[in-house]
C-alpha positions as CSV (number, residue, x, y, z in Angstrom):
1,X,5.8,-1.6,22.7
2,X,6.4,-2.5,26.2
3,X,3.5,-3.6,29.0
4,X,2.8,-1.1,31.2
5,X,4.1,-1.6,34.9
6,X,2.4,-1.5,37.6
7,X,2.6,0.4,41.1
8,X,2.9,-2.6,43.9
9,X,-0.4,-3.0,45.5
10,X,-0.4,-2.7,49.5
11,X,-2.8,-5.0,51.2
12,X,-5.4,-3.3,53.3
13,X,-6.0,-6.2,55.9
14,X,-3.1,-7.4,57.9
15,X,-2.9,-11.3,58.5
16,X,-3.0,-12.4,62.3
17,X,-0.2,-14.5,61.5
18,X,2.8,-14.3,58.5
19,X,1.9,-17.3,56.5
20,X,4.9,-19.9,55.2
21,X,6.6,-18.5,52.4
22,X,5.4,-21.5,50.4
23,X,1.7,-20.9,51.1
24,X,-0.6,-18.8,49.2
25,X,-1.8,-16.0,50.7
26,X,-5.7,-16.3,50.6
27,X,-8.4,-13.6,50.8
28,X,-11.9,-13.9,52.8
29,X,-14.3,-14.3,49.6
30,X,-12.2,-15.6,47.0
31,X,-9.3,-17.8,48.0
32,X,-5.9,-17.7,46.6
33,X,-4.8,-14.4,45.0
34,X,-4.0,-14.1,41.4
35,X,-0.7,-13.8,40.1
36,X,0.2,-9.9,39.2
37,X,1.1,-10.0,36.5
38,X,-2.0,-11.6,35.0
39,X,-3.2,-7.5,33.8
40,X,0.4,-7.2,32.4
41,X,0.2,-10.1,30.0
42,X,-3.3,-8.8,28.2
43,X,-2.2,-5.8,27.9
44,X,1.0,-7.3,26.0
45,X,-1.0,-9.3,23.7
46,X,-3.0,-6.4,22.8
47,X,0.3,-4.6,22.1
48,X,1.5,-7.4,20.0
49,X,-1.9,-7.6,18.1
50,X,-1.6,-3.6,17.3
51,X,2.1,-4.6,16.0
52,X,1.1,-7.0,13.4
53,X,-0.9,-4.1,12.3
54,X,1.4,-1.2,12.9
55,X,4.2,-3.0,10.9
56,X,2.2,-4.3,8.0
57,X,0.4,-1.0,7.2
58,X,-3.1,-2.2,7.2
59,X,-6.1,-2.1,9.9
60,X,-9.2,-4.2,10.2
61,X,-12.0,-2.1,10.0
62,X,-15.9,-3.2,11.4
63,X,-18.6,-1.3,9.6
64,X,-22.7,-1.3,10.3
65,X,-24.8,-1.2,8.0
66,X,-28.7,-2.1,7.5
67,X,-28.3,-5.3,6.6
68,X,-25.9,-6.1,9.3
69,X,-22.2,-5.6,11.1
70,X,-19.2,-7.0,9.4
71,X,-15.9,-7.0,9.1
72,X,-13.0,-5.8,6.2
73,X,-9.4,-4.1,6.3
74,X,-8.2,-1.2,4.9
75,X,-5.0,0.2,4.2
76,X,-3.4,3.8,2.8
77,X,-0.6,4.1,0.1
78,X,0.0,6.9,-2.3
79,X,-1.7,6.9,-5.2
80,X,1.0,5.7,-7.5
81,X,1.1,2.1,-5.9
82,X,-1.8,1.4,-6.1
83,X,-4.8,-0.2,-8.9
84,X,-7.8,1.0,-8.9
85,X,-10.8,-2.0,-8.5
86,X,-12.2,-2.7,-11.7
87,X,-15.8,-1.7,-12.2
88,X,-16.7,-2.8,-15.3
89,X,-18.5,-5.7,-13.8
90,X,-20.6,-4.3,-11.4
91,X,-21.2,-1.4,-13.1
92,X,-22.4,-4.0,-16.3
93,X,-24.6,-5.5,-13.7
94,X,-26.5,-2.0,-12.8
95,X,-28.9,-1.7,-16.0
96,X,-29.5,1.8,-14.8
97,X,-26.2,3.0,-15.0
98,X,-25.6,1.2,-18.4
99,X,-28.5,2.6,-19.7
100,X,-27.1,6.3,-18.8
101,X,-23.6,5.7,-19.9
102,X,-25.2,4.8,-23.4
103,X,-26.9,8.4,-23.6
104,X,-23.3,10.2,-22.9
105,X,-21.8,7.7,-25.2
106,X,-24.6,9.0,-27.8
107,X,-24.5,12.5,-26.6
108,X,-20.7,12.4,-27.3
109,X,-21.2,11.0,-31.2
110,X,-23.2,14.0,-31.8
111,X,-20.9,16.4,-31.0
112,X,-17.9,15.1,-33.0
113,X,-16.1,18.2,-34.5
114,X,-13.9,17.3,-37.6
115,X,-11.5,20.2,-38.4
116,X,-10.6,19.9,-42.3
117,X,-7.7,22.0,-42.9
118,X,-4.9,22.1,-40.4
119,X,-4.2,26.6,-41.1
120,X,-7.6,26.6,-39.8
121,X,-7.1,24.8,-37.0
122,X,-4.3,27.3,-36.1
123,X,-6.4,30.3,-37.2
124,X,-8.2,29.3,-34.6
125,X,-5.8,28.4,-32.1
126,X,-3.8,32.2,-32.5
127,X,-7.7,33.6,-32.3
128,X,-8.0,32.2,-29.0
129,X,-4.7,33.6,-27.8
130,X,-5.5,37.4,-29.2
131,X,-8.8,37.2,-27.3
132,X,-7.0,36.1,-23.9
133,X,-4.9,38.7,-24.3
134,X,-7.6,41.3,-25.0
135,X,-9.5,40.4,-21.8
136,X,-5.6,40.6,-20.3
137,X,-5.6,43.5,-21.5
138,X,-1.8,43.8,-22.5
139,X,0.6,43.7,-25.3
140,X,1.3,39.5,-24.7
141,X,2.8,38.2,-27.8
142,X,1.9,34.9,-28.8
143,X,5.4,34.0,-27.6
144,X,4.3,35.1,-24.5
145,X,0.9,33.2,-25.2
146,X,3.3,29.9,-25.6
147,X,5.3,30.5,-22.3
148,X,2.1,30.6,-20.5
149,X,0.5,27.9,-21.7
150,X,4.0,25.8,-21.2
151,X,4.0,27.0,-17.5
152,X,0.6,26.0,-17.1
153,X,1.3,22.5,-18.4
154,X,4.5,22.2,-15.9
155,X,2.0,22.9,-12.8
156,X,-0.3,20.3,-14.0
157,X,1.9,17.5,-14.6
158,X,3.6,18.9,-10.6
159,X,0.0,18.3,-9.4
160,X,-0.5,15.2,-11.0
161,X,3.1,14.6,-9.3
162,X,1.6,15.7,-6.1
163,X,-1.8,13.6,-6.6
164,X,0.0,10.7,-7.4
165,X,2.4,10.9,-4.1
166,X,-0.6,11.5,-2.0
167,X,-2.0,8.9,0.3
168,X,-5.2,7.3,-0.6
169,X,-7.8,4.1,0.8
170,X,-7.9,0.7,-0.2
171,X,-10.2,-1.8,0.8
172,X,-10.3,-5.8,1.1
173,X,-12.2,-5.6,-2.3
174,X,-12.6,-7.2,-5.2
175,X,-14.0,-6.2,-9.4
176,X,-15.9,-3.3,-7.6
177,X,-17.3,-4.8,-4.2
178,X,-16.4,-4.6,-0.8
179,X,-15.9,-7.3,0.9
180,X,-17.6,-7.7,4.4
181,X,-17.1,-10.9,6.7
182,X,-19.4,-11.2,9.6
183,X,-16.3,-13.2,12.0
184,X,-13.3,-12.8,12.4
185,X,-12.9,-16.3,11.4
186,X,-14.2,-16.0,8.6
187,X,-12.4,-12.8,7.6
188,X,-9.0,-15.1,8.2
189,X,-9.9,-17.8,6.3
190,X,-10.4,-15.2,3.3
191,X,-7.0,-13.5,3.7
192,X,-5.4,-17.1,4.2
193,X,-7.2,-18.6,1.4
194,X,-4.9,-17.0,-1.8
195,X,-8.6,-16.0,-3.2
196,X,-8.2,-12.6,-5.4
197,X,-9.1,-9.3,-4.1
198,X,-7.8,-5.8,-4.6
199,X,-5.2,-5.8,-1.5
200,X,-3.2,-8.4,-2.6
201,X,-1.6,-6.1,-4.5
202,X,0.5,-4.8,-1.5
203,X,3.7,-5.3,-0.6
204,X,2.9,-6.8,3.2
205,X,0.3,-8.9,2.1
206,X,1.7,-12.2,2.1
207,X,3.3,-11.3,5.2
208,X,-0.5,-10.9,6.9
209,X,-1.9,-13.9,5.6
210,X,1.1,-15.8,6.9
211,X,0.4,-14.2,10.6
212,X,-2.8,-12.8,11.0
213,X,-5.1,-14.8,13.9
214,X,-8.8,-14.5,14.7
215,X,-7.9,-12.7,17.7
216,X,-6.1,-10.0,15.7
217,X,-9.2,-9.0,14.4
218,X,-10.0,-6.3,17.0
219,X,-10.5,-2.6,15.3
220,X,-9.8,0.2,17.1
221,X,-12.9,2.4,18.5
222,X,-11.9,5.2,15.5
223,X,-11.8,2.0,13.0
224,X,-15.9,1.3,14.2
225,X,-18.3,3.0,12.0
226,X,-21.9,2.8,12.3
227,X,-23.6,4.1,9.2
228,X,-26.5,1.8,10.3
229,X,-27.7,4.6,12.6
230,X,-26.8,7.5,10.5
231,X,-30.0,7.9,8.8
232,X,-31.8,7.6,12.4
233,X,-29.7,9.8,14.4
234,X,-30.4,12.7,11.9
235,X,-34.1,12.5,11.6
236,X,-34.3,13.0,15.6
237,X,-33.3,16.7,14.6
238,X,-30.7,18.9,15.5
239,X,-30.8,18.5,19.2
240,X,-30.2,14.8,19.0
241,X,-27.5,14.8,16.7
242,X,-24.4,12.5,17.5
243,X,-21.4,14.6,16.1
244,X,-19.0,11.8,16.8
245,X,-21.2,9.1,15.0
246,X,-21.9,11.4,11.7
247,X,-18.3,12.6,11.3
248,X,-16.7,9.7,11.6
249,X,-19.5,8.2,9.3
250,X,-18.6,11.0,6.9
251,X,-14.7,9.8,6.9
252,X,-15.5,5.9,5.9
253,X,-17.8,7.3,3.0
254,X,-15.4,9.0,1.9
255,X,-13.0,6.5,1.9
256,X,-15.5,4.0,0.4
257,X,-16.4,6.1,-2.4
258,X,-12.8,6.4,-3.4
259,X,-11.6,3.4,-3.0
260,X,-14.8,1.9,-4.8
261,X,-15.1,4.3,-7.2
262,X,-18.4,5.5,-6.6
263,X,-18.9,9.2,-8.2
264,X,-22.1,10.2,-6.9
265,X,-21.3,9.4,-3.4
266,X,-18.1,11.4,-3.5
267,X,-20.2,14.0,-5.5
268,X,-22.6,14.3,-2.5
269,X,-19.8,14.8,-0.3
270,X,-17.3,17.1,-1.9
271,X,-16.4,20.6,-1.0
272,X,-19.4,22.8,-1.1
273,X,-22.2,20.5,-0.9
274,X,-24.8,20.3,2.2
275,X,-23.2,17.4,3.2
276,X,-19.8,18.5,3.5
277,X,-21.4,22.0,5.0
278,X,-22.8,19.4,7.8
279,X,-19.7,18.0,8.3
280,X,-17.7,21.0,8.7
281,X,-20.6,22.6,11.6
282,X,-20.4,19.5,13.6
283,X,-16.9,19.6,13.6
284,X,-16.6,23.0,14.7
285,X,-19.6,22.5,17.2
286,X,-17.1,20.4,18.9
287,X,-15.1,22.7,19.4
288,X,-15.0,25.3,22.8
289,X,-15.2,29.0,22.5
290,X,-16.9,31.1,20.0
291,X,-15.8,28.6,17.4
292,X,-18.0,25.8,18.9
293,X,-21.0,28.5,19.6
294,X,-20.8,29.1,15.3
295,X,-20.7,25.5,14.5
296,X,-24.1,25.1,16.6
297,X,-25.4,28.3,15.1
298,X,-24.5,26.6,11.2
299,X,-26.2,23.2,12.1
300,X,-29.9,24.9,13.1
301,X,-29.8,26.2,9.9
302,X,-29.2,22.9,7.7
303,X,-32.4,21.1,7.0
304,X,-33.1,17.4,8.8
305,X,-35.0,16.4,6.2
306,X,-32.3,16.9,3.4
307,X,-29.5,15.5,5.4
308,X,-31.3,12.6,6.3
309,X,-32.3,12.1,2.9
310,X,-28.6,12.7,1.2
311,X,-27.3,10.1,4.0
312,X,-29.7,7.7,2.8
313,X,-28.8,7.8,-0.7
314,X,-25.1,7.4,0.4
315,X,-25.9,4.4,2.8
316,X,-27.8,3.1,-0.2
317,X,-25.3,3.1,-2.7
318,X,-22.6,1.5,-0.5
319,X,-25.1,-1.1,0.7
320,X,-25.6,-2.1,-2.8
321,X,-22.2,-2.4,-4.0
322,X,-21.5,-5.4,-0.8
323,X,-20.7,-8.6,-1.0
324,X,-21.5,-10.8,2.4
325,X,-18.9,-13.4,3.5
326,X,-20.3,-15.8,5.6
């Protein structure tokens, strides 16, 4: 993109006198004027910076959390290009959550079904089928039964299609942790160093540790999350609530969750939940009109207590899954 232009700026005070051509012009306080274009040439290398960025796909990201700021990028790609961080390490290191998948492994043992006789099996099958079409209530055949069942498998496999086309977050992580660097120097040396991590499987990758500079590492204002404050803002209650803050909070969670593969955070924050019923009044209290005047209605009714609780858990579990970069 191009620097902005600007309008030529007409000098208030008139000299006595036309100074030379080859002198400076000066002012009464502060001497020599500086050059115009000196505005222009920020705002250029702030376009440039959003370039690198714009043409490799990926953003640095700064997040807040209780144990302090730091930085990380993140990038979107559909589904199908991308490898999910592998758990199995962290998760190996959480005795609680070995302990639980031991009881479903268990559970699951105990509920083995062994089916003897293979008629049986497709008794059972054609009993299902005259029982669907009972509660149908109309004369299906079991042909009819098999076209069904075949035009239900060809709209899964088109959603899986659709699922895996879809965009979704990545992360500078690595073996199940996100990685936070608390410079921008730091974060650089990282990216430059060759060391493993989850977003070296994209394509622009090497490109970005070739180019990217400390000073690149400016997020924009939407790339800021401060889920340090979260828990805070919402125990003030209702009136003090900071829609901007907790929405946008709500967004990087979600993000997280996915990209780290944390189920009970994106549990707490699916469709339906209290959460997601607090996300959806501030973003409508936001809103003008009679639109707005509900979403404020909806938010006096949702607890403090609970939300502030929930967001605590969440800002817990992503705390613990962090590893600091110095």
């Amino acid at each position: 993109m191009g620097s902005p232009t600007h309008p030529e700026v007409t000098v208030a005070r008139q000299s006595p006198q036309r100074p030379d051509a080859d002198e400076p012009e000066l002012d009464d306080t502060t001497g020599p004027t500086e050059p115009d274009d000196a505005e222009p040439d920020a705002a250029a290398s702030a376009d440039a910076d959003r370039e690198l960025w714009d043409e490799l796909r990926i953003d640095p990201v700064e997040i807040a959390l209780p144990a302090g700021t730091g930085y990380t990028l993140r990038a979107y790609r559909p589904a199908s290009e991308l490898t999910p961080t592998d758990v199995a390490e962290r998760d190996a290191d959480d005795p609680f959550l070995a302990r639980r998948q031991a009881v479903e492994t268990e559970d699951e043992d105990d509920e083995n079904v062994v089916i003897l006789d293979e008629d049986v099996a497709r008794e059972f099958a054609e009993s299902d089928d005259d029982e669907k079409r009972a509660k149908r209530g109309d004369g299906a055949t079991a042909d009819d039964a098999g076209k069904d069942d075949a035009e239900k498998e060809d709209t899964d496999e088109e959603a899986a299609d659709e699922a895996d086309d879809e965009e979704v977050p990545a992360f500078l992580t690595h073996r199940g942790r996100l990685l936070l660097f608390k410079t921008p120097e730091s974060l650089v040396s990282f990216v430059r160093s060759g060391a493993p991590n989850d977003l070296s499987q994209l394509d622009s990758w090497n490109e970005l540790s070739e180019r990217v500079e400390p000073g690149d590492i400016a997020p924009l204002d939407e790339d800021v999350y401060e889920l340090d404050l979260v828990v805070e803002n919402l125990r003030g209650g209702h009136d003090t609530w900071d829609p901007t803050l907790l929405i946008e909070a709500g967004e990087v969670a979600r993000d997280l969750a996915y990209a780290l593969r944390l189920p009970a955070v994106l549990d707490m924050l699916s469709a339906g939940s209290s959460l997601d019923d607090l996300d959806e009044a501030l973003r409508a209290s936001v809103n003008g009109g009679i639109g707005g005047f509900m979403g404020r209605r909806r938010l006096k009714k949702i607890g403090a207590q609970t939300a502030s609780l929930g967001w605590r858990t969440i800002v817990g579990k992503i705390s613990a899954i962090v590893d600091w970069r110095d």
